[in-house]
TIZA-186743 format. One line per 10 residues: number of its first residue (from 1); their letters; for each residue x, y, z of N, C-alpha, C. Coordinates in Angstrom, 1 decimal, m for minus. Layout:
BEGIN
NUM) a) X:Y:Z:X:Y:Z:X:Y:Z; ...
END
This chain:
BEGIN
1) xxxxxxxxxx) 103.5:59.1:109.4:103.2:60.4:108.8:102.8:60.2:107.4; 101.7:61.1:107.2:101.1:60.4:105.8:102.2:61.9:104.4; 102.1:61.3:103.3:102.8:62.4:102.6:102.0:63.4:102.4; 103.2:64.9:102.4:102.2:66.1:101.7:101.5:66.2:101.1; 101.5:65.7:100.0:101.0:65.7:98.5:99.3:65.4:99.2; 99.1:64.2:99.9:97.9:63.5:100.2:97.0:64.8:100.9; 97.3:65.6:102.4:96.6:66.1:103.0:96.1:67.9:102.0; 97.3:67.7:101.2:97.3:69.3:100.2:96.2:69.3:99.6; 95.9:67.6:98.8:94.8:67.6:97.8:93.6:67.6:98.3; 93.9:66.9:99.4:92.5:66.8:100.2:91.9:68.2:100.6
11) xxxxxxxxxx) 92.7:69.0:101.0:92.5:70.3:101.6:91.6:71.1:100.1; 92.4:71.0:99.0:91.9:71.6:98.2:90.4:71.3:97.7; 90.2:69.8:97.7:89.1:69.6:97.3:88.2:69.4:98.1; 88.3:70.1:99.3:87.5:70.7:100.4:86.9:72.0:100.1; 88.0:72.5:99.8:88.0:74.3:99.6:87.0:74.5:98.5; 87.3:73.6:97.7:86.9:73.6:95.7:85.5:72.9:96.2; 84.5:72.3:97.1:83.6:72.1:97.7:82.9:73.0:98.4; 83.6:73.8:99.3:82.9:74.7:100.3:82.7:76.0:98.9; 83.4:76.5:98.8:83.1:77.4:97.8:82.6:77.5:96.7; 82.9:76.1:95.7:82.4:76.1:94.7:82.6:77.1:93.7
21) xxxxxxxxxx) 83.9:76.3:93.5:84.6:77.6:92.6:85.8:76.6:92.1; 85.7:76.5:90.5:86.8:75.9:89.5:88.2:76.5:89.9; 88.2:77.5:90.1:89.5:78.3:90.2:90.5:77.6:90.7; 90.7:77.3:92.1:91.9:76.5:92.9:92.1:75.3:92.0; 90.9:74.5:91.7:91.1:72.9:90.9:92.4:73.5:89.6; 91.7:74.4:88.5:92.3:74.4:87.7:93.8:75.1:87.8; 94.3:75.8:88.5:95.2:75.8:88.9:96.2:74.9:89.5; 95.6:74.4:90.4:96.7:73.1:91.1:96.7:72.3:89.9; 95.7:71.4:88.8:96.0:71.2:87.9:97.3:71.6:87.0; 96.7:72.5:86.9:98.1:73.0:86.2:99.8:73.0:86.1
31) x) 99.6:73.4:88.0:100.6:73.3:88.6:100.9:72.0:88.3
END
């Protein structure tokens, strides 16, 4: 089982791809 952290980021920088939108990146950054 691979860790959370790995499939979460990947997910996001899918999303932060398909949409093309700073928003989620700079957020989770944050986070």
């Amino acid at each position: 089982m691979k860790s959370p952290g790995e499939p979460t980021t990947r997910l996001i920088l899918y999303h932060h791809t398909q949409n093309g939108t700073t928003v989620l990146d700079s957020r989770f950054q944050h986070s």
